[in-house]
N, C-alpha and C positions, 0 to 999 in steps of 0.2 A: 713783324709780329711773329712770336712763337709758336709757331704749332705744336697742340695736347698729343703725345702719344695715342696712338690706336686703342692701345687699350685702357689709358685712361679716361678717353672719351666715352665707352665703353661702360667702362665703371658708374661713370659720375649719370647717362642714360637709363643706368638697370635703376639707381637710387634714385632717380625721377620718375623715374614709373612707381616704385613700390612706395612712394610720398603721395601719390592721389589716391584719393577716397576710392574703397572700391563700390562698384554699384550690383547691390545686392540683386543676385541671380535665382533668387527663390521667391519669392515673393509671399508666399505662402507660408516660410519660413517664418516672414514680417508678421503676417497675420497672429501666426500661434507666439511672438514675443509678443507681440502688443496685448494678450489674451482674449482676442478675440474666435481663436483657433483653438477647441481644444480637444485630445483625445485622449482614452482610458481605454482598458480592457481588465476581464476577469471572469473567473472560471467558477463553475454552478455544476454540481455539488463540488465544494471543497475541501472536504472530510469523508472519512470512512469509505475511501474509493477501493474497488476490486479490481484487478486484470480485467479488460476486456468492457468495463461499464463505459455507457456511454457520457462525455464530459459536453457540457458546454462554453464554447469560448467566444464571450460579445466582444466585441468590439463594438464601442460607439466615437463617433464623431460631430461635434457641436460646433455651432458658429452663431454669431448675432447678425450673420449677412442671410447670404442664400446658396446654395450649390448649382452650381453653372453645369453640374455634368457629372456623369457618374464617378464611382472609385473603384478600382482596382485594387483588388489585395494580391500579395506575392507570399505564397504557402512555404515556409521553409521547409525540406527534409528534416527529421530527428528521430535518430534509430530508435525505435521502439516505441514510438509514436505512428498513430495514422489520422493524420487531421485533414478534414474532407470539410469543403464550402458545398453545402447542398444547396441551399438558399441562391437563387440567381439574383436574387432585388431584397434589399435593404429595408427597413423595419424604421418607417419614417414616423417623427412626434415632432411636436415643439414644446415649447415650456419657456414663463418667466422665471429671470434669476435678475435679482437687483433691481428691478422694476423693466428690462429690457425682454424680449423677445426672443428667443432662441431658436434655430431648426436643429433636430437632430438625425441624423442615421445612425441606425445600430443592425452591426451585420453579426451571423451567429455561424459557426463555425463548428465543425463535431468533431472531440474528439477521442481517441482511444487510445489506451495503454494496451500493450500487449507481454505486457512483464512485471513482475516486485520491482520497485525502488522508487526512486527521486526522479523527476522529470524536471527541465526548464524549457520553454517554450521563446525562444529570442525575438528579440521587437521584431513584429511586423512589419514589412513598408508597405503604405498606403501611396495612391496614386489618387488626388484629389483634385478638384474646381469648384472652386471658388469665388464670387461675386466680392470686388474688393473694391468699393464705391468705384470714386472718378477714374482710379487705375482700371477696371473693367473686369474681367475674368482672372483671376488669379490661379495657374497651377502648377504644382509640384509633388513633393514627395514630403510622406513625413513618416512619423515612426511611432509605434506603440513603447509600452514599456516592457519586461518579460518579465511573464508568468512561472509561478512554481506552484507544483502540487507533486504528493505521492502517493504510491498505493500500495497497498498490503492485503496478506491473505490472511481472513479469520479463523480462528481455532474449528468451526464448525465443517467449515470449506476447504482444510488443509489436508482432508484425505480423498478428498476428488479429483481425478486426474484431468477430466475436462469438463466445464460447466458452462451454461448460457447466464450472464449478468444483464437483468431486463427487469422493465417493470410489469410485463405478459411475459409468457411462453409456454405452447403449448406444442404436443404431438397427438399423430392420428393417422390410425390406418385404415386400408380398405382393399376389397377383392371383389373384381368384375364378375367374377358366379361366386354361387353358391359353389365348398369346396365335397359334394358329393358326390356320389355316382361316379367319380371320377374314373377311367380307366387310363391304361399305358397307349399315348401318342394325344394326353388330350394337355389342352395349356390354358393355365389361366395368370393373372399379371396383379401383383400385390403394389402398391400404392401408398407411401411413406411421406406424411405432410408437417414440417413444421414451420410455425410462426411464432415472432412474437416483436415486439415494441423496441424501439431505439436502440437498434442493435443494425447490425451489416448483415445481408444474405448470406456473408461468407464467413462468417463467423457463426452462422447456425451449422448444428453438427452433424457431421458425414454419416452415412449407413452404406454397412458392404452386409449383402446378405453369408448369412453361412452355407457352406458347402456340403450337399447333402446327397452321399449316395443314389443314383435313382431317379435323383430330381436333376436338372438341367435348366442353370440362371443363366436368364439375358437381361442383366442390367442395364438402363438407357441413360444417358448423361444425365445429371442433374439438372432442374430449373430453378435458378436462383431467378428471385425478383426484389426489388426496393420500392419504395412508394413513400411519399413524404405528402402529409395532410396537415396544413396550418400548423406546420412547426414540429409531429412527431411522425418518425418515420416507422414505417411496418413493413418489415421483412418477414421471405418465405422461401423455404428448400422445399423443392417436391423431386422425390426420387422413387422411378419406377422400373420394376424387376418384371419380366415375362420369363415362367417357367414352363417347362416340356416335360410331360411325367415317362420318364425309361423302364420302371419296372415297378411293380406290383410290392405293397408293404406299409407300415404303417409311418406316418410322416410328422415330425414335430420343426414348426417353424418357433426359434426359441422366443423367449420373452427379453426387452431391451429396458435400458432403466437408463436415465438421463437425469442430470443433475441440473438444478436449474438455481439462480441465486435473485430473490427478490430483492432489488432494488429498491423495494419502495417499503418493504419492512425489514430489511436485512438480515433475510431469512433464509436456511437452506430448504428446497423444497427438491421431492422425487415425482417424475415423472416414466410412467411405465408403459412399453405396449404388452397385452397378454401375450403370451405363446400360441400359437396356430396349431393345432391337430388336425388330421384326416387320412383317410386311410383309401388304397387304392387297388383297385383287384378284388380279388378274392373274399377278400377279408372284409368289403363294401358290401357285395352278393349279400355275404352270411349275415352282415348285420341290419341290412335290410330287406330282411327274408321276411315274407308274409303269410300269416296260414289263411288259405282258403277253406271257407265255410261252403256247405253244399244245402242249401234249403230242400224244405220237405216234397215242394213243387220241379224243383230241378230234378230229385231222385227220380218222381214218378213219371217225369221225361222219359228219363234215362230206363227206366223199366219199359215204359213202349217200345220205344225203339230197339229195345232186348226182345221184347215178345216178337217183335212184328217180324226183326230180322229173322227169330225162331220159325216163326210160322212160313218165313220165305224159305229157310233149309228144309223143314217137312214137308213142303211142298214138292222141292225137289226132291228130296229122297224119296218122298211117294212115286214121281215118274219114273223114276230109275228104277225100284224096286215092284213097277207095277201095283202098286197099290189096290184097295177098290177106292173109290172117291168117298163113300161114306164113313170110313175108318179114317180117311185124311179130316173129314171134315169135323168129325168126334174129338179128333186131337185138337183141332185151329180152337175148338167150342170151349173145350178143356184149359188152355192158354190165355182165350182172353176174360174164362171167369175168374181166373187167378191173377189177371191182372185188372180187373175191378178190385179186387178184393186190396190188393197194393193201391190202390189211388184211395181207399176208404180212409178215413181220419181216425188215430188211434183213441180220440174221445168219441162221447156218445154224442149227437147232434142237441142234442138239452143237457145242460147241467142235473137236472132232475128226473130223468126219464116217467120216472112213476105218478110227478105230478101232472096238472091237466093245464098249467100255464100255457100258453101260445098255441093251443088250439082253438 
């Protein structure tokens, strides 16, 4: 009998493998052909988008089984995109289609442009389980479709250099004293807050304070925070400056303006802190200089204790000068009739002296 060369035996082995069925390694694969499996995605708002607005990207996933287990999404990079799953747990419904029963998850994903132009967003891989009758748990991978959307900047908006796109945002300041009285070596800390709606902490806008002879800034690191409430999230920058006043003069913290773009009417709006005045030294004294008033009762104090010290020098001068005592005592008599006369009221003690009222 002939023996088949090596490698035609070789040959005719690979073509006998590649003649058997293969046995599908997805299972889940099966699922979404049979349409059982099925998955969509799409973006909220889709129109008239800004730099920087926040997007939303569902994802939903449907089945007429049950889900055996969670899903995992795989976030791709895309420059100029920042797309963030805040969401830890999935957004579960059901619904009849065709008389049949459905479960769904729908996961929401955030995201942001950070430039003009065209975006596409490439399939998603989902990592799923799935309940797939008498076969048991069914899991694997599947894929979304990819999203396009673009953004542009409106005529109104095209002379801003940097803006908040939100459906809030607000700023606000504040200072731990009153900024009076102030003198040189005293410090007080100004207080810089903003927020606002489905935006990132770090895309609310920076503040460097300005540089001001005299005055001496201790800026403290920012506090960015995020917070996510049944679906909308709320961010806040708080940045806080401690100054030391060095010299004596009059102080202008300026005024800041901030462009803010409403999302929810596509509107440009200003937002402003006022300017801070105060003045330090000298110039404080003079404008909070007070006149002192001397009532009628204070003066005629101040007149006793004139007599009395009087009548204590003529005293003395009488011993020194040997006096007689009756001549010192003529003087003292003479002093303090002229100061009753000082303690008398320069009205009459009746408005009518001549009539007979209040006797």
């Amino acid at each position: 009998m002939t023996r088949l060369p090596t490698y035609l035996r070789a040959y005719l082995l690979a073509l006998l493998i590649c003649s058997v069925p293969m046995v599908a390694a997805n299972p889940v694969a099966e699922l979404q052909s049979a349409g059982r499996l099925q998955v969509s995605s799409n973006i909220s708002p889709d129109q008239n988008l800004v730099p920087g607005q926040k997007i939303k990207l569902t994802v939903e996933i449907a089945t007429d089984r049950w889900f055996s287990g969670g899903t995992r999404i795989t976030i791709p990079e895309i420059p100029g995109l920042v797309i963030l799953q805040t969401e830890k747990f999935a957004s579960n419904a059901s619904e009849t289609r065709n008389g049949q029963s459905w479960v769904i998850q729908r996961w929401t994903l955030d995201v942001f442009a950070q430039r003009v132009g065209d975006f596409t967003i490439e399939p998603l891989k989902l990592h799923v389980q799935v309940n797939a009758d008498e076969a048991g748990a069914a899991e694997g991978e599947l894929w979304t479709t990819a999203t396009h959307f673009s953004t542009a900047i409106p005529e109104s908006l095209s002379q801003a250099e940097h803006w908040v796109a939100a459906p809030d945002f607000n700023v606000r300041q504040s200072f731990d004293r009153l900024l009076e009285d102030l003198e040189v070596g005293d410090a007080f800390e100004w207080e810089i807050v903003f927020e606002a709606t489905e935006v990132l902490a770090m895309m609310l806008p920076h503040f460097t304070a300005s540089k001001l002879p005299g005055l001496a800034a201790y800026p403290a690191p920012p506090v960015l925070a995020n917070s996510s409430n049944r679906g909308q999230t709320q961010a806040s920058r708080t940045q806080r400056i401690g100054f030391v006043v060095e010299a004596q003069g009059h102080y202008a913290l300026p005024a800041q303006d901030y462009f803010w773009w409403d999302t929810t009417n596509a509107q440009l709006k200003l937002l402003s802190l006022p300017a801070t005045e105060f003045t330090v030294g000298a110039g404080t004294a003079a404008a909070n200089k007070r006149t002192v008033d001397i009532s009628p009762r204070q003066l005629s104090i101040l007149a006793i204790g004139f007599v009395l010290l009087a009548g204590l020098l003529l005293l003395v001068w009488k011993w020194r000068l040997r006096l007689p005592m009756g001549r010192a005592q003529t003087a003292l008599s003479n002093l303090w009739q002229q100061l009753q006369q000082l303690r008398k009221s320069g009205l009459p003690r009746r408005l009518n002296p001549d009539s007979n009222a209040g006797e």
